[in-house]
N, C-alpha and C positions, 0 to 999 in steps of 0.2 A: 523546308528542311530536306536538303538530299539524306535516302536511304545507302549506308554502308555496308549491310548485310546485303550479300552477296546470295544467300539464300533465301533470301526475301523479293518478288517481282514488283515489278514496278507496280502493279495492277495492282497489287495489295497494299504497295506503298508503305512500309513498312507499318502495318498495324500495330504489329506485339507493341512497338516503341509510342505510338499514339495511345493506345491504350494507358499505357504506361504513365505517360503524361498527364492521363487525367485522371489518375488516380485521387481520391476523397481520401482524408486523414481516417476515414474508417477501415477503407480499402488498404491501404497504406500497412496497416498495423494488421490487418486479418493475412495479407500476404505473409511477412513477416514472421507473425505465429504461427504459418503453415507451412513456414520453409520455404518461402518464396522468395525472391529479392526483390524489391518494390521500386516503384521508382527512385523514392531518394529512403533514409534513411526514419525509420519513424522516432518519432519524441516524444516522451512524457516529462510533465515536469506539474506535479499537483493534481496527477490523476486519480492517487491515494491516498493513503495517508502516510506513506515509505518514499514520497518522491517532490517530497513540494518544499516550501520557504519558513521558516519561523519570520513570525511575525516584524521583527525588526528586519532582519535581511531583507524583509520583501518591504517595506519601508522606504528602506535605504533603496534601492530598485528603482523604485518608482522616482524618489527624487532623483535620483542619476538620469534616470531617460526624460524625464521633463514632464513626468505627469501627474498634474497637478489638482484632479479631480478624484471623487470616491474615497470611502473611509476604510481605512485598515479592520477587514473580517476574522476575527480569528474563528473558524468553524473547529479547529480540535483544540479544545482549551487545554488537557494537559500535555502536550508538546509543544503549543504556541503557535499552529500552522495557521497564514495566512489565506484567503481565498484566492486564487492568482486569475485576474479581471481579465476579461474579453481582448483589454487591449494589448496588454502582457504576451498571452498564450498566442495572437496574429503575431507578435512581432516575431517571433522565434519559431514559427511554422510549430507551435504544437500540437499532437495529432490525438488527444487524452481528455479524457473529459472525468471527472466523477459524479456518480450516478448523485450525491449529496448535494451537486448546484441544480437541478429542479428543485429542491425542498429552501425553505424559511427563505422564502423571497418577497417578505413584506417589514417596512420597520418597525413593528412589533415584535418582531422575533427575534430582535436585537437588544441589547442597551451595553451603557458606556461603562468601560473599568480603562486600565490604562498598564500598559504594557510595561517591563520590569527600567526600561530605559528611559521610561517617563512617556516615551508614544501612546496619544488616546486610539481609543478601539474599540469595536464592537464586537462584543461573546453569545452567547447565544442565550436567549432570554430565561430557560433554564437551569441556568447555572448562578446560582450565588456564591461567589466566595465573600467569606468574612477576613474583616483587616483585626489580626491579633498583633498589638504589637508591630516589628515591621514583619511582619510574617503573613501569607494569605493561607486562608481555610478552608476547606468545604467540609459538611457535616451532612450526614444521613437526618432525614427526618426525626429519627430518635436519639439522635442528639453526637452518634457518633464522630469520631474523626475518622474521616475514612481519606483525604488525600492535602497535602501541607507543601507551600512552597515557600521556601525559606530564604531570609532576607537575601540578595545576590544570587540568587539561583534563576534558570529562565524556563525552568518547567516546575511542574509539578510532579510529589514522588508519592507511592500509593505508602499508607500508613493503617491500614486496616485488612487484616488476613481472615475472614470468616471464621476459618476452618480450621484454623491454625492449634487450636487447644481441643478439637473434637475431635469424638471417639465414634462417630456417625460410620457405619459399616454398608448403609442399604442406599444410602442417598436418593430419599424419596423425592427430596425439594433443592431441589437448585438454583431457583430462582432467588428464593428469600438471601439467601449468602450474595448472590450477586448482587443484588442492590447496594452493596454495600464494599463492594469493589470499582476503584476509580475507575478503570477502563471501560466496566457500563453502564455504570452511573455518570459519568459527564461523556455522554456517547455523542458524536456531533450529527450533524442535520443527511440521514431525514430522521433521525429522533429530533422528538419526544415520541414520530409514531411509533403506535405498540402494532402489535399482530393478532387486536381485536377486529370485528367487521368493518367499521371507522376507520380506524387506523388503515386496512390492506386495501382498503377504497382509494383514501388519501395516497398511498404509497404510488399506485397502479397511477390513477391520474397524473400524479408530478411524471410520474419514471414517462409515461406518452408521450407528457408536456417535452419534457427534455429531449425526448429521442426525435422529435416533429423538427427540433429548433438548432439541431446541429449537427453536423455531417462528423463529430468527432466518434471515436470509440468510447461509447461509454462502459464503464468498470462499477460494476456493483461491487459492493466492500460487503462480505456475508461474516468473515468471521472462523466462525468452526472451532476455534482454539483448542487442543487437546491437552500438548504439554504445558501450554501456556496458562491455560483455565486451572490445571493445577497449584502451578506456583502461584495464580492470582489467589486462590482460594485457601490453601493450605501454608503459602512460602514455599522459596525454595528446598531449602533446607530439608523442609519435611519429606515434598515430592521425592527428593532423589532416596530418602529412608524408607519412604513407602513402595518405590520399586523395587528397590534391591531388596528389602525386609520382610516387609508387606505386598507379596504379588498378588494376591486374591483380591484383597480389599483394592489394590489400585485396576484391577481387570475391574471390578464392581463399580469403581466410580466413573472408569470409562465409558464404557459400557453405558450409563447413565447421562454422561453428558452424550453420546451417540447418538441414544433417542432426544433427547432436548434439542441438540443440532437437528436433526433429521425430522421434526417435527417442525422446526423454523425454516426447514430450506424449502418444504413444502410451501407456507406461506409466504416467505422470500419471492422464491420463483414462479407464484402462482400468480404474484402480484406484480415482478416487473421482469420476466422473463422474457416476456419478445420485445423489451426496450433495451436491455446492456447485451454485451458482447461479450463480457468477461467476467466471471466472480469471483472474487478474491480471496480466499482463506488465509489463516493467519497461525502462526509457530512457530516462535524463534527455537529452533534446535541448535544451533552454531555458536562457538566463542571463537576467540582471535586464534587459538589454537587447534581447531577440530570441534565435533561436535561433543554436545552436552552428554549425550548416553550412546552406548555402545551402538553398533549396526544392529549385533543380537537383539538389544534391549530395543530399538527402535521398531525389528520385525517381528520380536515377538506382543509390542504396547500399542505399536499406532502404524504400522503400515496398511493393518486388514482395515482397522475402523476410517482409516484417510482412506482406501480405495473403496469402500463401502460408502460414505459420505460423496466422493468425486465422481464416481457413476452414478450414483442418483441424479447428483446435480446435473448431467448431461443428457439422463433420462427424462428428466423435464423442463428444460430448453434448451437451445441450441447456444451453449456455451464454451468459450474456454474456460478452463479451467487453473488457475494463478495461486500459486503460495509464497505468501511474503513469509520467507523464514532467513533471519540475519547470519553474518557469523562463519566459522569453516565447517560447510557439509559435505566436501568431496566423500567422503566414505559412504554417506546416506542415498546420495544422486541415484545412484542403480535404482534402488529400494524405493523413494521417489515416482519415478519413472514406471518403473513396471505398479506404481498401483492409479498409475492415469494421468498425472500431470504435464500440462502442456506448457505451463510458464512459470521458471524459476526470477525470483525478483528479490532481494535488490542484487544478487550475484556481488558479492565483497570479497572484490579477488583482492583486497589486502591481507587476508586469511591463511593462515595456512593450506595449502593443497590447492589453491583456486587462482591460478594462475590463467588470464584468461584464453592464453594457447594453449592449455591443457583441456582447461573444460568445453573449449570448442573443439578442439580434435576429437574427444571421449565421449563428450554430448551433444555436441552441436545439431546433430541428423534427430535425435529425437527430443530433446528439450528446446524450446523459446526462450535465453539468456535474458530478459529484462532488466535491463542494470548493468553495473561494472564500465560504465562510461565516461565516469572522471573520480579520479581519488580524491575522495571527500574528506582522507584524514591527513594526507601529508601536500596534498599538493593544493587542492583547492581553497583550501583558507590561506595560503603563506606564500605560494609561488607568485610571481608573476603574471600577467594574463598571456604575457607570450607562451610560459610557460605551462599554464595551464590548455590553450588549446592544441600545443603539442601532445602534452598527457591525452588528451581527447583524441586527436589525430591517430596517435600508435594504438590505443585502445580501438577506435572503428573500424582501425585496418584488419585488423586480428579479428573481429567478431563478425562483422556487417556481411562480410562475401557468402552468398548461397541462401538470402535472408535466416532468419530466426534469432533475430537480435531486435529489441526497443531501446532505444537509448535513453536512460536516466542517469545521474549521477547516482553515486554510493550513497540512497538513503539519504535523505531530508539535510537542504542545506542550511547551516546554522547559523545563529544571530552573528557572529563573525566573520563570516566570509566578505570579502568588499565586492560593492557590486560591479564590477571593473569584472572580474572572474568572475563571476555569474553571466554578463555580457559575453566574454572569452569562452566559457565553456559552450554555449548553447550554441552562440556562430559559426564555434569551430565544427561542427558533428557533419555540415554536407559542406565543409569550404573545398 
């Protein structure tokens, strides 16, 4: 390869560009989030649990590209997400890994249910639903309903609000309500481990195992939830009457979940902190029209405990630091930003205010855009696949220059999409 930089000798032969070349999909994505431009473009696609396939989409996948071995994993039973296999992730240069594929890699940790289109599959050995009717169940050990998917439906919806009739002011227990909330009662792999001595053993060893056997980035999934742990806990409804109505009592339950988080991020990262790259927190603040609560309300309820929480976490490892929060947050992003965060995901510039030349001119220099790589609600289920990797095209032209872009789609692709456009979107990201 002849050198074209003119600033470069021949002696050196052009390194920066060699270098460059052989960049590792870890290298790849750590340029990237540090505002680097990397060689080609980084990809995720089922590095989380905001960027991967519902079980039938990735189905259909497999049978379009011809491959005709291995069984359909669902590792998040209430969204339906498939595992996306070794062979998958080569073809499409993915550069993502989650920290969840070392964990339940024996079949015991499986068994059979069958997915809403009639696809057989394997769920995680933990999870029983029961067949009511045409309807699927899951029950708390005490007999609750706590998550229901109903006939036609291709997830599951939570049905059980702990909190929701309590008058609990000091919330000494946190945990007992949880158990009884879908999102961490059917947690996917590395649960069932807990963060007793057993459990953060098992944790450490897998998280090694994984990090020895892949040059990908991998993304711890920690969690954190602040606004979200409310509305799992109380409903919606209540949270937003408890902020505005009730501020003591909602600083009192923060506050409480703070220490809970902050007591698990210690064994989290104690446990596989020099295996991931990245950990993920989680808080949808956004709707299709701006965010859920005020800027005010966000700096006065969660920007100090999210910047309290995101220095920790880089206190004890060497992390980035990622918030999957859906939805339109232009107003929040400042607020965001100044309390540590390095990587905004899934970025839904179908949003109000989140146009993705705005939020790259405004943020680009200090946030890591993760997302906003193909419109997951008008274009990539309907259009064409010419048309979709156009969509893709005009999106990496606007994001990718000056790195600080990972390209995913808008949030988990659905049981609808044909896998023509799932082909079309991924090829098109370095054509």
């Amino acid at each position: 390869m002849l050198c074209r930089d003119p600033s470069v000798t021949t002696t050196h032969f052009c390194r920066r560009k060699v270098r460059a070349m052989m960049m590792t999909s870890r290298d790849r994505v750590l340029a990237a989030v540090g505002h680097r431009e990397p060689d080609r473009v980084p990809i995720d696609l089922g590095g989380h649990r905001s960027s991967g396939m519902m079980a039938i989409a990735y189905h259909r996948l497999k049978q379009h590209l011809g491959i005709t071995s291995g069984d359909i994993y669902v590792y998040d039973f209430v969204q339906q997400l498939a595992i996306i296999e070794p062979e998958v992730l080569d073809r499409f240069g993915v550069d993502t890994i989650e920290l969840g594929r070392g964990f339940s890699l024996q079949p015991e940790d499986w068994h059979d249910w069958t997915l809403p289109d009639g696809t057989p599959c394997k769920i995680p050995a933990p999870i029983h639903p029961v067949r009511v009717g045409d309807d699927w169940h899951v029950y708390h050990d005490d007999g609750t309903l706590i998550a229901i998917q109903k006939a036609g439906c291709l997830y599951f919806e939570q049905t059980c609000h702990p909190l929701a009739e309590s008058d609990d002011a000091s919330f000494a227990d946190l945990d007992t309500p949880l158990s009884k909330v879908m999102w961490s009662a059917l947690g996917s792999p590395p649960a069932p481990l807990g963060y007793d001595e057993e459990g953060l053993r098992a944790l450490a060893d897998g998280a090694r195992a994984l990090r020895a056997s892949t040059d990908r980035a991998i993304i711890g999934l920690f969690g954190g939830n602040l606004f979200e742990l409310g509305q799992y806990l109380f409903r919606n409804d209540n949270v937003y009457l408890m902020l505005a109505g009730e501020p003591q009592r909602a600083h009192r339950f923060l506050d409480a979940a703070v220490e809970m988080h902050l007591a698990n991020l210690e064994r989290f990262l104690g446990a596989v902190g020099d295996a991931i790259d990245i950990i993920m927190f989680g808080d949808d603040l956004g709707m299709q029209t701006g965010p859920q609560i005020s800027p005010r309300m966000y700096a006065e309820f969660f920007q100090p405990r999210q910047k309290q929480m995101w220095q920790r976490a880089k206190e004890l490892a060497d992390v980035r630091v990622m918030l999957h929060s859906c939805g339109g947050l232009y107003p929040l992003i400042p607020g965001l930003i100044d309390a540590g965060l390095d990587i905004l995901q899934p970025v839904q510039t179908t949003c109000a205010d989140m146009e993705p030349e705005r939020l790259k001119r405004e943020f680009g220099r200090d946030l890591c855009l993760w997302g906003g790589g193909s419109n997951t609600r008008d274009v990539l289920p309907y259009a064409t696949p010419e048309e979709v990797a156009d969509d893709v095209r005009r999106r990496v032209e606007v994001l990718a220059p000056g790195g600080g872009f990972v390209f995913q789609q808008i949030h988990n692709i659905m049981a609808d999409v044909p896998p023509e456009n799932v082909v079309a979107m991924l090829e098109a990201v370095n054509a």
